[in-house]
ROVEX-555448 format. One record per residue: residue number from 0; x, y, z of N, C-alpha, C in turn. Coordinates in Angstrom, 1 decimal. Layout:
@num:NUM&n.xx:X&n.yy:Y&n.zz:Z&ca.xx:X&ca.yy:Y&ca.zz:Z&c.xx:X&c.yy:Y&c.zz:Z
...
***
This chain:
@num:0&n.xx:10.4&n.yy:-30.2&n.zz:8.1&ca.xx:11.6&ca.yy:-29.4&ca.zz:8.4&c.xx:11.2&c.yy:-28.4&c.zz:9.5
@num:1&n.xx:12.1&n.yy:-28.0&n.zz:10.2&ca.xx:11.7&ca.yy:-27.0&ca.zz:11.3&c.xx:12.0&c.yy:-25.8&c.zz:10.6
@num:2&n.xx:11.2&n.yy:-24.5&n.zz:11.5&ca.xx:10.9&ca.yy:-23.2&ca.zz:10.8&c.xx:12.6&c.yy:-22.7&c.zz:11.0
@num:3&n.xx:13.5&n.yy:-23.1&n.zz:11.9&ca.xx:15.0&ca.yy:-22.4&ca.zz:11.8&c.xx:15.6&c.yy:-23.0&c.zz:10.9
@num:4&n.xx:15.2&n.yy:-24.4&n.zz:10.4&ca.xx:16.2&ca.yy:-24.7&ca.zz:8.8&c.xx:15.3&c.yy:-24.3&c.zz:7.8
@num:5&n.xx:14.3&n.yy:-24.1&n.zz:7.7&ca.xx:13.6&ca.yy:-23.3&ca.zz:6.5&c.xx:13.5&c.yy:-21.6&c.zz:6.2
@num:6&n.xx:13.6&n.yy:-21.1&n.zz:7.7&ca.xx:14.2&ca.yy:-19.5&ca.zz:7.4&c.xx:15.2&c.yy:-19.7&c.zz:6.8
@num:7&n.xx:16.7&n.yy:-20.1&n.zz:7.1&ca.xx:17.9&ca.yy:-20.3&ca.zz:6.6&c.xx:17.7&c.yy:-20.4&c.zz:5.3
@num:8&n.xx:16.7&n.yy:-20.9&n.zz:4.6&ca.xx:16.5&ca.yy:-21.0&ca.zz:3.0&c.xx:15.9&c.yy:-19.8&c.zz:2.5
@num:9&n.xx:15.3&n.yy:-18.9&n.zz:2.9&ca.xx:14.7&ca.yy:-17.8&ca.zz:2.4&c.xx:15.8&c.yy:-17.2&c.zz:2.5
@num:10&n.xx:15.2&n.yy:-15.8&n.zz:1.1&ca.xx:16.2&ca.yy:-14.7&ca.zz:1.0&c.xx:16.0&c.yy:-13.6&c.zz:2.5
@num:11&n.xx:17.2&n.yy:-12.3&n.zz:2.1&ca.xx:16.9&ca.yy:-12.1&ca.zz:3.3&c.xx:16.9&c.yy:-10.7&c.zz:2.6
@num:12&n.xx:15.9&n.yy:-9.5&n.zz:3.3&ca.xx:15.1&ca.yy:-8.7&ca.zz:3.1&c.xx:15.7&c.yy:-7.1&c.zz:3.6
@num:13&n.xx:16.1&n.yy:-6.3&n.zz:2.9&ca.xx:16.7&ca.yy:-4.9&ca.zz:4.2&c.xx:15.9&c.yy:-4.6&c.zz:4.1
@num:14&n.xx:15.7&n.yy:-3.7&n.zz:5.4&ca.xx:14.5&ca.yy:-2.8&ca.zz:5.7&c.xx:14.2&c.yy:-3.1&c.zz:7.2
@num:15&n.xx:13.6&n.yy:-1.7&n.zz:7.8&ca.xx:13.2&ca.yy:-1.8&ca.zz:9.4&c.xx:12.1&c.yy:-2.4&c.zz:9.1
@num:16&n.xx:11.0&n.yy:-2.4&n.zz:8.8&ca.xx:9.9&ca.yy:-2.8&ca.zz:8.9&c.xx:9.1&c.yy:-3.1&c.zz:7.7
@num:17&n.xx:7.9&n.yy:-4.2&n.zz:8.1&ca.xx:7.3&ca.yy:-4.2&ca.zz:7.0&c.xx:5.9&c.yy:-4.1&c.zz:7.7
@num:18&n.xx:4.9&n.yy:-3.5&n.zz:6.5&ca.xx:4.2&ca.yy:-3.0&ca.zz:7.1&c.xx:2.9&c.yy:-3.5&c.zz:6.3
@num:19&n.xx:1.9&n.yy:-3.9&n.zz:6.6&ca.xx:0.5&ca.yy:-4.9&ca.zz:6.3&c.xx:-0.9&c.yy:-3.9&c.zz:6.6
@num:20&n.xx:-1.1&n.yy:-3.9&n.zz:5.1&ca.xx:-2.2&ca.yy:-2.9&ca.zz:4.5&c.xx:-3.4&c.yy:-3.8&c.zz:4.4
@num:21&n.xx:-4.8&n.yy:-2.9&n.zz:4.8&ca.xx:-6.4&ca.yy:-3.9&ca.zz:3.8&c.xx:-6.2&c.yy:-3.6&c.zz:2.9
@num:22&n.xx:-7.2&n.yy:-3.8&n.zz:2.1&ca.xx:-8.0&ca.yy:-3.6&ca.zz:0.9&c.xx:-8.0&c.yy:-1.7&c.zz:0.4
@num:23&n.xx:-8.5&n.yy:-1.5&n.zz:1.9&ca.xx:-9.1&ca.yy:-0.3&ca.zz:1.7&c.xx:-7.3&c.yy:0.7&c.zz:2.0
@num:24&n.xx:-6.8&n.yy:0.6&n.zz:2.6&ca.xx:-5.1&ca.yy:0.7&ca.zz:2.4&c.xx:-4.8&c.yy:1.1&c.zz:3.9
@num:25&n.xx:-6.0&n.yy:0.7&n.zz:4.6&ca.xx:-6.0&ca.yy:1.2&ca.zz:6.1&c.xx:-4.5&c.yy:0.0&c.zz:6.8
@num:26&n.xx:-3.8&n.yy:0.7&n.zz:7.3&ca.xx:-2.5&ca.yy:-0.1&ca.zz:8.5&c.xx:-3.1&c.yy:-1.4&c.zz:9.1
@num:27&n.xx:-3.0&n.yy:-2.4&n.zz:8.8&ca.xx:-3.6&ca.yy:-2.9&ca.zz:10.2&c.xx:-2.3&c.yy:-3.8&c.zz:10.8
@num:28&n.xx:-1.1&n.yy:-3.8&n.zz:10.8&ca.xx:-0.2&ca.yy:-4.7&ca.zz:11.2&c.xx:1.4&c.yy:-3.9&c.zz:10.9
@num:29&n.xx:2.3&n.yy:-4.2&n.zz:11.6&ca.xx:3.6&ca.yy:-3.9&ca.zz:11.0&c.xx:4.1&c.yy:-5.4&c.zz:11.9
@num:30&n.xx:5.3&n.yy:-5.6&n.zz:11.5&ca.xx:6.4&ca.yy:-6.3&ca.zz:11.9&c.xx:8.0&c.yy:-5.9&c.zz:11.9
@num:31&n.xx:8.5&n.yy:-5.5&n.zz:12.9&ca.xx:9.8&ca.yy:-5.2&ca.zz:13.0&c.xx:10.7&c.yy:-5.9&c.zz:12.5
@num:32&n.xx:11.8&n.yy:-5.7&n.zz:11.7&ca.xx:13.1&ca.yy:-6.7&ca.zz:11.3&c.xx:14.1&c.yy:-6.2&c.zz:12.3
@num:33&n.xx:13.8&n.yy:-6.9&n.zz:13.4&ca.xx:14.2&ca.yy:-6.6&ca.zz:14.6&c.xx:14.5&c.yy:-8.2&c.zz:15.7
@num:34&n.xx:15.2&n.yy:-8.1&n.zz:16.7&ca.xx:15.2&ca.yy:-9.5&ca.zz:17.5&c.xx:13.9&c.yy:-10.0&c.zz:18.0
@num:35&n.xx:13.3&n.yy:-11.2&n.zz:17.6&ca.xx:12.0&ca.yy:-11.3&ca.zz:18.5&c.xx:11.1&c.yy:-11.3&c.zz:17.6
@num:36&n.xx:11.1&n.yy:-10.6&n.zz:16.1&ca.xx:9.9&ca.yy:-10.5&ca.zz:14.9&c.xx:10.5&c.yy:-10.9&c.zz:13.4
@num:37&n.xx:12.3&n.yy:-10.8&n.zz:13.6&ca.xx:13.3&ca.yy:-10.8&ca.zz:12.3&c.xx:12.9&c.yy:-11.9&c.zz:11.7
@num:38&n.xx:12.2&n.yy:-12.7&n.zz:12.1&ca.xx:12.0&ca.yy:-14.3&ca.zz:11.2&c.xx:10.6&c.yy:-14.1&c.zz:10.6
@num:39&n.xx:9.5&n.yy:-13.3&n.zz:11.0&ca.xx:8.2&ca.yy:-13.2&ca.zz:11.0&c.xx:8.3&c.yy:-12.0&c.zz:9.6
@num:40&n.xx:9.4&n.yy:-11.1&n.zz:10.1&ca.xx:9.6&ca.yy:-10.0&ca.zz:8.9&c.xx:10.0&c.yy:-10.9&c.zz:7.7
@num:41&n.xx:11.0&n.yy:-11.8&n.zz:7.9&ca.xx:11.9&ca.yy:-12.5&ca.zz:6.8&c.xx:10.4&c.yy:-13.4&c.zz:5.9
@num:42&n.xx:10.2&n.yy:-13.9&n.zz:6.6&ca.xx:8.5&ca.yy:-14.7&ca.zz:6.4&c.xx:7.6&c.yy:-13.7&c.zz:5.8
@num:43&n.xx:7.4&n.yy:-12.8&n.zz:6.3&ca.xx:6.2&ca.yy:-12.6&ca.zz:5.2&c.xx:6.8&c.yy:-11.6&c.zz:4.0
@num:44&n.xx:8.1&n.yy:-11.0&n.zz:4.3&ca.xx:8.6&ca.yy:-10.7&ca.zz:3.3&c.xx:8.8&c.yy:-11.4&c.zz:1.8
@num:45&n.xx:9.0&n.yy:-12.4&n.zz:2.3&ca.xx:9.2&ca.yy:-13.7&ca.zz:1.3&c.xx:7.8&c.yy:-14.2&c.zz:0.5
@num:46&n.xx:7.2&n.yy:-14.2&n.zz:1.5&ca.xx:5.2&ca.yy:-14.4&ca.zz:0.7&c.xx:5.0&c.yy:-13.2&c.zz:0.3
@num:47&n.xx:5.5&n.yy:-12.2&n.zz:0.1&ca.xx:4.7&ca.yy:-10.9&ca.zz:-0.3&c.xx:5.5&c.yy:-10.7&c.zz:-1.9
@num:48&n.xx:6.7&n.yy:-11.5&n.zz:-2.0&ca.xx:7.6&ca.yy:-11.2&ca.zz:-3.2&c.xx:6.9&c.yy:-12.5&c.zz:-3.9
@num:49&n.xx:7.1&n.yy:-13.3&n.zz:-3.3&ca.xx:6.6&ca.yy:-15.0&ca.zz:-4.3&c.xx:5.0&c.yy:-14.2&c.zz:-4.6
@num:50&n.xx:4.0&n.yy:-14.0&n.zz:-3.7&ca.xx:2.6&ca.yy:-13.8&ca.zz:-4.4&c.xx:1.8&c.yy:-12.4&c.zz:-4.7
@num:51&n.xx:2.8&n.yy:-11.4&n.zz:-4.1&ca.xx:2.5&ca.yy:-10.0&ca.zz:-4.4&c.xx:1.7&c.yy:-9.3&c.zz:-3.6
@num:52&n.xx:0.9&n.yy:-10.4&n.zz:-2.6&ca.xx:0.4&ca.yy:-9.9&ca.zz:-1.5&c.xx:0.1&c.yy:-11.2&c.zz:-0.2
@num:53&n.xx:-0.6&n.yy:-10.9&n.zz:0.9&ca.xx:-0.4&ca.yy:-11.7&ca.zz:1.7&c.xx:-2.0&c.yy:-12.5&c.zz:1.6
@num:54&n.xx:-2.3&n.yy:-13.5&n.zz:1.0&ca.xx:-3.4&ca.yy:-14.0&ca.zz:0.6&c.xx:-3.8&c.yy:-15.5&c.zz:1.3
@num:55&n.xx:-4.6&n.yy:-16.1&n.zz:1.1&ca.xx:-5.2&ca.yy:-17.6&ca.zz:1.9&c.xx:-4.0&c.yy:-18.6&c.zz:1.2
@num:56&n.xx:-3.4&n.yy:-18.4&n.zz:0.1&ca.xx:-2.5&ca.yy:-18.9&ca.zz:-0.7&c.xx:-0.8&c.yy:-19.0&c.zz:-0.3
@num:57&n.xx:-0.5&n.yy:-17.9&n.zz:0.1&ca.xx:0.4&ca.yy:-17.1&ca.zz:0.7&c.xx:0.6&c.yy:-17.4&c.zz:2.3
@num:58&n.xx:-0.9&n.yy:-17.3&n.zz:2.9&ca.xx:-0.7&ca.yy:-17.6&ca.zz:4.1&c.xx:-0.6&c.yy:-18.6&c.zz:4.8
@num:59&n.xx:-1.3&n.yy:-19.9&n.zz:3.8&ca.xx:-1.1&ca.yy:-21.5&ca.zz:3.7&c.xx:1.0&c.yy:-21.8&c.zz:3.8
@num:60&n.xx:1.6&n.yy:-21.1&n.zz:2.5&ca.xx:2.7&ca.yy:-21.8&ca.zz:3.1&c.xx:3.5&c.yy:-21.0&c.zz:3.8
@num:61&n.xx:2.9&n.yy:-19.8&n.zz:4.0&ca.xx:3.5&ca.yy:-19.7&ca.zz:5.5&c.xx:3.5&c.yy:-20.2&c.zz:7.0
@num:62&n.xx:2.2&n.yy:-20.9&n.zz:6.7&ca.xx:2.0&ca.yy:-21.9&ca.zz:8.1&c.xx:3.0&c.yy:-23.2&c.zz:8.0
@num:63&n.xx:3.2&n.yy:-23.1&n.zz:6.7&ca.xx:3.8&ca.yy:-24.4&ca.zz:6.6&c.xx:5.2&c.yy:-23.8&c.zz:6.8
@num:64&n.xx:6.1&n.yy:-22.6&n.zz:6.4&ca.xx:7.3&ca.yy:-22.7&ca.zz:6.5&c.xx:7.2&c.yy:-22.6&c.zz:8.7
@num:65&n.xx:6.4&n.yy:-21.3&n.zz:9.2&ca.xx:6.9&ca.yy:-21.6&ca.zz:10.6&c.xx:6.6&c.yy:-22.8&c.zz:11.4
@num:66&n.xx:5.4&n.yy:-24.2&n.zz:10.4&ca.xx:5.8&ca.yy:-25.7&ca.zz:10.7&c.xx:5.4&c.yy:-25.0&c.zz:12.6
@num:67&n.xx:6.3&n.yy:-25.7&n.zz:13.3&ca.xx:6.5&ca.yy:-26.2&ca.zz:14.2&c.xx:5.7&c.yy:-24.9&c.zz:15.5
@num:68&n.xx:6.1&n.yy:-23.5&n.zz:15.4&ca.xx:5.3&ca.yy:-22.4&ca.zz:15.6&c.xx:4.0&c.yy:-22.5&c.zz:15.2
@num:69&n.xx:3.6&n.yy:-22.9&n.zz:14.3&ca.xx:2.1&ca.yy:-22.9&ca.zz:13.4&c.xx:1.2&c.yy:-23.9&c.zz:14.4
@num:70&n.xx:2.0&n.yy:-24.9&n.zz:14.8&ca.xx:1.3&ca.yy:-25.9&ca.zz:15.2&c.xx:0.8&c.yy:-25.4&c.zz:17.5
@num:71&n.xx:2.1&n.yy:-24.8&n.zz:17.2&ca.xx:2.3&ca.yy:-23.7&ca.zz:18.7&c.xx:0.8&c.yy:-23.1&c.zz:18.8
@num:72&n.xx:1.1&n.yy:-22.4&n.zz:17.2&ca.xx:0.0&ca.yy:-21.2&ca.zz:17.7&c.xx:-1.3&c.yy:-21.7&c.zz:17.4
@num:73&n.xx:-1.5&n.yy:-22.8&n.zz:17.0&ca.xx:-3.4&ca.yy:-23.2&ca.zz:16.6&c.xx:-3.6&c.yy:-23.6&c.zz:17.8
@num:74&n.xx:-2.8&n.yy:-24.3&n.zz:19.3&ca.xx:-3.0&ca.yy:-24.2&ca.zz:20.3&c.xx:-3.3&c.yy:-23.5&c.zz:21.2
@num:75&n.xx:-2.6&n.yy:-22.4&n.zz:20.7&ca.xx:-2.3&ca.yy:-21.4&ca.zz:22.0&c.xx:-2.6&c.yy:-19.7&c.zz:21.3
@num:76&n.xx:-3.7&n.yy:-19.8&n.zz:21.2&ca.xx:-4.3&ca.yy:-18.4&ca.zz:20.2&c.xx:-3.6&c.yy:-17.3&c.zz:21.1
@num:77&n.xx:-3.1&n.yy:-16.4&n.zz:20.1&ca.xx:-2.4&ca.yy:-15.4&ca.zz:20.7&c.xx:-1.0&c.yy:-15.1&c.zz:21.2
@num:78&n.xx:-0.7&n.yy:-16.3&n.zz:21.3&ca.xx:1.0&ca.yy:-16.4&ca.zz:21.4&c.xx:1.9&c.yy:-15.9&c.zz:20.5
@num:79&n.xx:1.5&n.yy:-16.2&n.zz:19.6&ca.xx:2.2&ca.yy:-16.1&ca.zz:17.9&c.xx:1.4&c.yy:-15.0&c.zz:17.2
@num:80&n.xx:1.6&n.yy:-13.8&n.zz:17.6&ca.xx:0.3&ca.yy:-12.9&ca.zz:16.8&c.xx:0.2&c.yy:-13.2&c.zz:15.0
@num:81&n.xx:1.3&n.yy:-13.1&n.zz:14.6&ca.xx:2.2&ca.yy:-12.7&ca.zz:13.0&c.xx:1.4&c.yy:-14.4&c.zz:12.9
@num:82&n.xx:1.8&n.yy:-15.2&n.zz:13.3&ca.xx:1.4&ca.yy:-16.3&ca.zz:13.1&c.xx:-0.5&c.yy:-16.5&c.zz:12.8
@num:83&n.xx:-0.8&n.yy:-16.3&n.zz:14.0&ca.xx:-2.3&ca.yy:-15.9&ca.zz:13.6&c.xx:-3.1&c.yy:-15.7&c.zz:12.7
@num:84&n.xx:-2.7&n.yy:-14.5&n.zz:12.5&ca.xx:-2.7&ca.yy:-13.1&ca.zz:11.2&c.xx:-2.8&c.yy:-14.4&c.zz:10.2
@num:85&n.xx:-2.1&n.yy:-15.0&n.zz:9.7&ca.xx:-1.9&ca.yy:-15.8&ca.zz:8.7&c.xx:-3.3&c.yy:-16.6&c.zz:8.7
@num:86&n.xx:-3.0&n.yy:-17.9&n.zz:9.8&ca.xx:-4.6&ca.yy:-18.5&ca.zz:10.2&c.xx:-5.8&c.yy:-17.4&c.zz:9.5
@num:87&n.xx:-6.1&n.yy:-16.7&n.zz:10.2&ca.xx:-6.9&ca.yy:-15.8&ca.zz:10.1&c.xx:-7.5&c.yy:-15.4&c.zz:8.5
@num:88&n.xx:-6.1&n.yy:-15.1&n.zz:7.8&ca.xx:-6.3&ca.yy:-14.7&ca.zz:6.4&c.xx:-7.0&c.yy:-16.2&c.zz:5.6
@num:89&n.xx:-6.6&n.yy:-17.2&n.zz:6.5&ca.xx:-6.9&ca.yy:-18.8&ca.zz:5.8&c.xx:-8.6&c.yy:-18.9&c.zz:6.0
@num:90&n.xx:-8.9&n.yy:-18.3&n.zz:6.9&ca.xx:-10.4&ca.yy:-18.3&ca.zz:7.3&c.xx:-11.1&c.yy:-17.0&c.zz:6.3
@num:91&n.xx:-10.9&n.yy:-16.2&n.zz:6.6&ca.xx:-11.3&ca.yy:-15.2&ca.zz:6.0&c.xx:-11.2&c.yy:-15.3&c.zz:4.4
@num:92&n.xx:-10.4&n.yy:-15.5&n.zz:3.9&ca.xx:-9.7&ca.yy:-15.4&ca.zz:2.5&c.xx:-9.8&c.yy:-13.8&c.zz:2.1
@num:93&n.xx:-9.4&n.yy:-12.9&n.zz:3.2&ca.xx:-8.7&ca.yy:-11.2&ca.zz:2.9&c.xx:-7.7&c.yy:-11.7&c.zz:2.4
@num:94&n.xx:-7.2&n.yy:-10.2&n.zz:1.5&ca.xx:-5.6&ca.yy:-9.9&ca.zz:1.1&c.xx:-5.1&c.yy:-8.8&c.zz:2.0
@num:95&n.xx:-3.9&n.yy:-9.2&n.zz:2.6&ca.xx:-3.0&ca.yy:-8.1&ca.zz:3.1&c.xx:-2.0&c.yy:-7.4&c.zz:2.0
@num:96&n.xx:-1.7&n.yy:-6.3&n.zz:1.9&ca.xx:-0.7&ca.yy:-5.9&ca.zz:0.8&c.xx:0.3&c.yy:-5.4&c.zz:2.0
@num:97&n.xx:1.6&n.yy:-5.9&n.zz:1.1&ca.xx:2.7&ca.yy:-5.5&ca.zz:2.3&c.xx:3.4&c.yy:-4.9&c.zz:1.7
@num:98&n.xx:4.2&n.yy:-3.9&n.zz:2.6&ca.xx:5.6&ca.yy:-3.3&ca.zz:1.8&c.xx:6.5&c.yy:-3.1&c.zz:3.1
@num:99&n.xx:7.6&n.yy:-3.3&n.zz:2.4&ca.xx:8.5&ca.yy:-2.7&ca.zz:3.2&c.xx:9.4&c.yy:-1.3&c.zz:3.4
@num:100&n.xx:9.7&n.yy:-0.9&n.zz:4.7&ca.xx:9.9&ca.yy:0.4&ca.zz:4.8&c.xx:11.1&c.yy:0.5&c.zz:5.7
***
């Protein structure tokens, strides 16, 4: 399924921003629910309620819901930052804690 008929299935989230904590509770990310990030907001909003935080677990089917971007961004490092981030957590196996704000 492509990532615009699978957003369409997630809930949808109020709030300007969501904002992506370490361990240690240091900032290291936000995402605007704004034009341009509103699907990346809606996305990790959605893995942060299904697993409580943003984990190698979490960030597995979130490669799978942006699908077709996921595959974008394993080519093209850095295009897809939000996207990455995710990769990244799959390598590492860190937890992100998110909230929204």
């Amino acid at each position: 399924m492509k990532f615009a008929d699978t957003l369409k299935t997630l809930p949808e989230f109020a709030g300007d921003r969501l904002v992506l904590a370490d361990a240690s509770g240091a900032e290291v990310a936000t995402i605007a629910n704004a034009p341009g990030t509103a699907g990346s907001f809606r996305v990790y909003a959605y893995l942060a309620r299904q697993y409580g935080a943003i984990n190698a677990e979490a960030a597995a089917e979130g490669l799978a819901i942006f699908a077709e971007h996921a595959e974008d961004a394993s080519r093209n490092p850095g295009r897809h930052p939000n996207i990455d981030r995710l990769i990244g957590l799959m390598v590492s196996g860190e937890t992100l804690n998110a909230r929204i704000v």
